[in-house]
N, C-alpha and C positions, 0 to 999 in steps of 0.2 A: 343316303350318302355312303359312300363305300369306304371301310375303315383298313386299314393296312398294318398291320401288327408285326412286329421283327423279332426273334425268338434267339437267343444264342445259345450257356451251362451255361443235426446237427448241433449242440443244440437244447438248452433248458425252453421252452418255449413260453410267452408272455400271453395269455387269453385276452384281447381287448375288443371294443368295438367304437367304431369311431374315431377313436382316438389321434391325437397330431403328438409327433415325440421331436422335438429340437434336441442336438448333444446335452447331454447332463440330465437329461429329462427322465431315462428309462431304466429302471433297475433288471441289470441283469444277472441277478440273482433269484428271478420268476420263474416259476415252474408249472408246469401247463398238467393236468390228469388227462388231459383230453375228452374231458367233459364236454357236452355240448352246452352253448351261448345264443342267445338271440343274435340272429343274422348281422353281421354290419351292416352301417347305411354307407351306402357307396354315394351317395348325392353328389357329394364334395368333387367325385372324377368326374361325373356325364354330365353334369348339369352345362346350359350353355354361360351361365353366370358367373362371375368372377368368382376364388373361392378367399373366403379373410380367414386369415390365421387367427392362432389364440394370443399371437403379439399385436393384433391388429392390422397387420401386413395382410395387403391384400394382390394375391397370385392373378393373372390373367386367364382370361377364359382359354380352351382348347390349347392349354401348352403343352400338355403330353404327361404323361406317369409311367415310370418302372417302378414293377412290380417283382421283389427279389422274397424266396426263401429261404433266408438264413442260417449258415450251417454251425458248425461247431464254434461252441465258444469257449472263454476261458475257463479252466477249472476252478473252482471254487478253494479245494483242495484237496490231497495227494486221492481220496479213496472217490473224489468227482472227477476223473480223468481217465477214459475220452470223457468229454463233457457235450451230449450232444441236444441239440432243441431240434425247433422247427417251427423258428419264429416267421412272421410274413408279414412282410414290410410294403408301401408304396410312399414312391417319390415325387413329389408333387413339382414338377418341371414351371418355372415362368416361359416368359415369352423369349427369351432368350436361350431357354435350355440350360438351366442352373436348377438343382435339386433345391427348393425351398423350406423342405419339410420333408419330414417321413410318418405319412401314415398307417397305424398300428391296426394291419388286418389282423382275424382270425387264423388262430395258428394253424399249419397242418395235424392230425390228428397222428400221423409216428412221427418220431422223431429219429433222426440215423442222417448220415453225406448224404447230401444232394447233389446228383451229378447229369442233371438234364432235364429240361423242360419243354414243352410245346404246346399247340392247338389244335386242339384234333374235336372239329365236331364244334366249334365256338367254347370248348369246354378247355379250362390249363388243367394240361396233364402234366404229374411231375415221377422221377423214378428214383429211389431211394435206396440204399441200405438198412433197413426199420431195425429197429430194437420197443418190441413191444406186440411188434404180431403175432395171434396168436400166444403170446407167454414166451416166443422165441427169437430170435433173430433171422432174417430172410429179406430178400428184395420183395419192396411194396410197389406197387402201381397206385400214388394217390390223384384226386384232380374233385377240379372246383367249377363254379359259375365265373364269367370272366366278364367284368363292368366298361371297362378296365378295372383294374382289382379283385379281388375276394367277394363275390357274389353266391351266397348259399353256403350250405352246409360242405365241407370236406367231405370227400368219401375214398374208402381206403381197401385194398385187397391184397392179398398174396399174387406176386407176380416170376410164376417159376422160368429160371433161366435156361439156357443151353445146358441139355447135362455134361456134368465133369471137366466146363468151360471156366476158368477162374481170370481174375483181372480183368477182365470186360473192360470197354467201355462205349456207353449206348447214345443215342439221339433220334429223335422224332423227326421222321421224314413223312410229312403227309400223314394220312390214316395209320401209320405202322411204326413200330419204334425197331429200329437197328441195332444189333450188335457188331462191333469189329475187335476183330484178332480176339487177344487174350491169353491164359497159358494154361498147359495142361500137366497131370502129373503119373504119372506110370512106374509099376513096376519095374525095377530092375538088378536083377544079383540079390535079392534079398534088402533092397531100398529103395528108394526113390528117385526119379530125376522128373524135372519140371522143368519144359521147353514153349518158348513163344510159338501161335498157331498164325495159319493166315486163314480161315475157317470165318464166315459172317453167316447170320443169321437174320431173318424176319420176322417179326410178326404182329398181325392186325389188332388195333386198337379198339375194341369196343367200348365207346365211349357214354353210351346208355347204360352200358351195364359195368361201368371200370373194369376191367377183365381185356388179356390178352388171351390171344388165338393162342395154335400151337405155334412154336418156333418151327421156320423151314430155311434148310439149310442155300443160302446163294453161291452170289463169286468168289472166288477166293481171291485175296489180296496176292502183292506180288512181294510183298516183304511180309515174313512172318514178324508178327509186334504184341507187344502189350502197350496198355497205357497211352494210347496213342491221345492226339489233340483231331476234335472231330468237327465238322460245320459243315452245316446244308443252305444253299443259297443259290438265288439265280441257276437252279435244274440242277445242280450237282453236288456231289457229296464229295468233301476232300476229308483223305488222313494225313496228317500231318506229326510228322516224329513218332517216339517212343520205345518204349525198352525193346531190345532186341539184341540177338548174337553178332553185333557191330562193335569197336573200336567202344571204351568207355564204356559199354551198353545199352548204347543209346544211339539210334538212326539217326540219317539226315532225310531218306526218303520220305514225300511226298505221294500220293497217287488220289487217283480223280475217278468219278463214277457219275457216269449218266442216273440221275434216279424217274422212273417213272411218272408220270405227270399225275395219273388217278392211284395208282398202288403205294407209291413213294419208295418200292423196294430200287435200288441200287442195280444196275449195270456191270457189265464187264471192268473190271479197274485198271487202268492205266498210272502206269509211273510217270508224270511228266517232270518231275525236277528234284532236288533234292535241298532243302531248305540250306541258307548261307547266312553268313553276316562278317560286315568289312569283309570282304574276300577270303572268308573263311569257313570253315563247315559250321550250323550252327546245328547242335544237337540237342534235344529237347525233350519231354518227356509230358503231359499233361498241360501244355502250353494251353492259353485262350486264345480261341481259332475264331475268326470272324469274318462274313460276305459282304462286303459295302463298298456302295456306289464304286462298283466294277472290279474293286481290286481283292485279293486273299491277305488278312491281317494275322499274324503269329507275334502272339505277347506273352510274356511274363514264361510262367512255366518250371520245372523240372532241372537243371541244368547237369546235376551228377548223381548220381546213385546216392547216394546221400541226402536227396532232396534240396539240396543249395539251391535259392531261387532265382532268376535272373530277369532284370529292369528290361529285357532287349523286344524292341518290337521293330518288325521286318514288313512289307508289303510286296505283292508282285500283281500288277497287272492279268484281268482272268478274259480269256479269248470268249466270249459269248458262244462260238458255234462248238467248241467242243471241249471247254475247261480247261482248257491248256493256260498254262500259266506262262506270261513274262520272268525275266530275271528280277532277283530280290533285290529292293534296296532297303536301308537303314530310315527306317526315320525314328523322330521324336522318342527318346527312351521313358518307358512310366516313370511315376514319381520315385520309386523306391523299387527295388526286386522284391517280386511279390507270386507266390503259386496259391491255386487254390480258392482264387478270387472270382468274381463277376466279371463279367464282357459283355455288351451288347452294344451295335448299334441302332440309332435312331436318328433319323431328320438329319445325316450328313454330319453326325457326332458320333465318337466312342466316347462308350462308360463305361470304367473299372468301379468299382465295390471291394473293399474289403478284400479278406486274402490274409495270406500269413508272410510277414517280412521278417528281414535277419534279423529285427528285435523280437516279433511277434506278431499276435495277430493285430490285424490296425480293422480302424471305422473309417479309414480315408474314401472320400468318396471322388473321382477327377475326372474329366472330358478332356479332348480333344477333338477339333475339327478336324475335319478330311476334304483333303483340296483337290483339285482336280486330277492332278497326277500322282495320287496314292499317299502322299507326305501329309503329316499331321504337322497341327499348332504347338505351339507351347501345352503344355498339359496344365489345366483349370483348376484348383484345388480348393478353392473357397465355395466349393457345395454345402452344402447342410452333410453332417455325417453320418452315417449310421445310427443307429439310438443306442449301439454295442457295439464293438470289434466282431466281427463273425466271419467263417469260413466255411470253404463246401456249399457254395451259394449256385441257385440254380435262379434263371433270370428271364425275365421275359418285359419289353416296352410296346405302347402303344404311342 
């Protein structure tokens, strides 16, 4: 049977095995050494058997699991902040597509934002900001066995960036994980200045040995950015918004990339539109970017330098033969403004996770369908929630 996996984008982390966490259930106040644990049993996702909760509830077979790793949580207090984990969670889907549960995989072994995940090799690779590598701080390349879920031991490496490239932001196309734009800093007069690039990079995944290739330099974007909103889907790779020498400091530009079908590196880029909302510019900054069933989704996200978040989700119709995108419309606003969070879709639903709203960080967990002409449902909120508030979540559904 051929399985079809959808990939979209900290932390005290919890060591479990097995285990099923309902709200109120999981102290997030755990702390992970990164000790290794006897493997989890993944039974509960592949089996073809229905699975029974520890309520007695019992979930239907083949309903589906996201699999999210958990980013930052709340500080404990003043001298625990940033407070990072790198808890790993799966959601145990009914038949309907309602999170029933969340089961407590095996944490990732750094902990640091989680800002991308994917499948490379049947193996989830994830990319990180670590605190712990080596005794220092640096981006990690970690990745697992995938059940669905946390299969096998973590394993984790030093993953060197574009040199003198700062604000990145990456994703897994195929065999190769991508960088786009980012900012740089240079002498000048005896100081500094730090300007947006449009400069992308490649490079191969080996996933036998977790280790990337060298980076090699691609196309260059047509807006220089940082911080952009990134998604690969249906052969193309869009950036969407992000800081830059524009109004606010913040684009509305769009652009689109052929990516290779065996390499997964990226193509010439094209500008085709520049993101809107109500007939108005929408500007954005680390927004959750998303490919399903045909159309381009921009949610949540960035809204001012200041990080103010914003509830606003946009759709536009995507041309199959060259990415071209239709004009935006408004639909369905998330539950609250929220950055920072989970996106993925699945089976003709979006899912948010977590994120941080103008209260805080939240454990809200919410779907909505997607209809045939891009507009979503009312947004669902009586999922099972997170076992914690968590942000900097990196997300992958089967």
């Amino acid at each position: 049977m051929t399985r079809r996996v959808v990939v979209a984008i900290a932390l005290t982390a919890l060591t479990a095995c097995g285990l099923f966490a309902s709200p109120g259930e999981y102290g997030a106040g755990s702390s992970d050494d990164g000790a290794a644990d006897a493997a989890p049993s993944n039974d509960a996702l592949v089996a073809p058997e229905a699975v029974v909760l520890p309520d007695g509830n019992v979930v239907p077979a083949s309903a589906g699991t996201i699999t999210l790793v958990a980013g930052e949580r709340d500080p404990t207090s003043p001298d625990d902040n940033p407070a990072w984990s790198a808890d790993t969670w799966s959601g145990i889907l009914d038949a309907t597509g309602r999170v029933t549960a969340w089961k407590v995989e095996r944490s990732a072994t750094l902990v640091g934002p989680f800002d991308t995940a994917g499948l490379v090799d049947g193996r989830w690779a994830l990319v990180n900001e670590s605190f712990g590598l080596a005794g220092a701080r640096g981006t990690a390349l970690q990745s697992t066995g995938w059940g669905p879920g946390v299969v096998g031991d973590w394993r984790a490496s030093r993953a060197a960036m574009p040199d003198g490239v700062n604000d990145i932001v990456r994703v897994f196309s195929g065999p190769s994980l991508v960088t786009i734009g980012g900012t740089r800093t240079v002498a000048v007069d005896g100081g500094t200045s730090t300007f947006s690039i449009n400069e992308t990079f490649s490079a191969t995944v080996d996933s036998a040995e977790n280790s990337l290739g060298n980076f090699a330099g691609g196309e260059s974007l047509n807006t220089s950015r940082s911080r952009a909103g990134l998604a690969v889907g249906d052969g193309f790779l869009y950036v969407v918004g992000g800081r830059a020498a524009a109004p606010s400091g913040i684009t509305t530009s769009i652009e689109v990339a052929k990516v290779d079908a065996t390499t997964g590196v990226p193509g010439p880029f094209t500008q085709v539109t520049t993101a809107s909302s109500e007939g108005g510019d929408h500007r954005v900054f680390l927004p959750g970017v998303v490919v399903a069933e045909g159309y381009l989704f921009v949610a949540g996200g960035r809204v001012t330098t200041g990080n103010a978040p914003t509830d606003v989700v946009i759709s536009a119709k995507i041309d199959p033969a060259n990415g071209a995108l239709g004009a935006f419309q408004n639909v369905t606003k998330l539950p609250a403004p929220v950055r920072d969070f989970a996106i993925v879709a699945h089976k003709g639903k979006l899912y948010v996770a977590g994120g941080i709203t103008e209260s805080g960080r939240t454990d809200v967990v919410a779907s909505a369908t997607i209809a045939a002409d891009g507009t979503l449902s009312a947004w669902d909120t009586t999922h099972a929630k997170l076992p914690a508030p968590r942000s900097d979540i990196a997300v992958i559904a089967h």
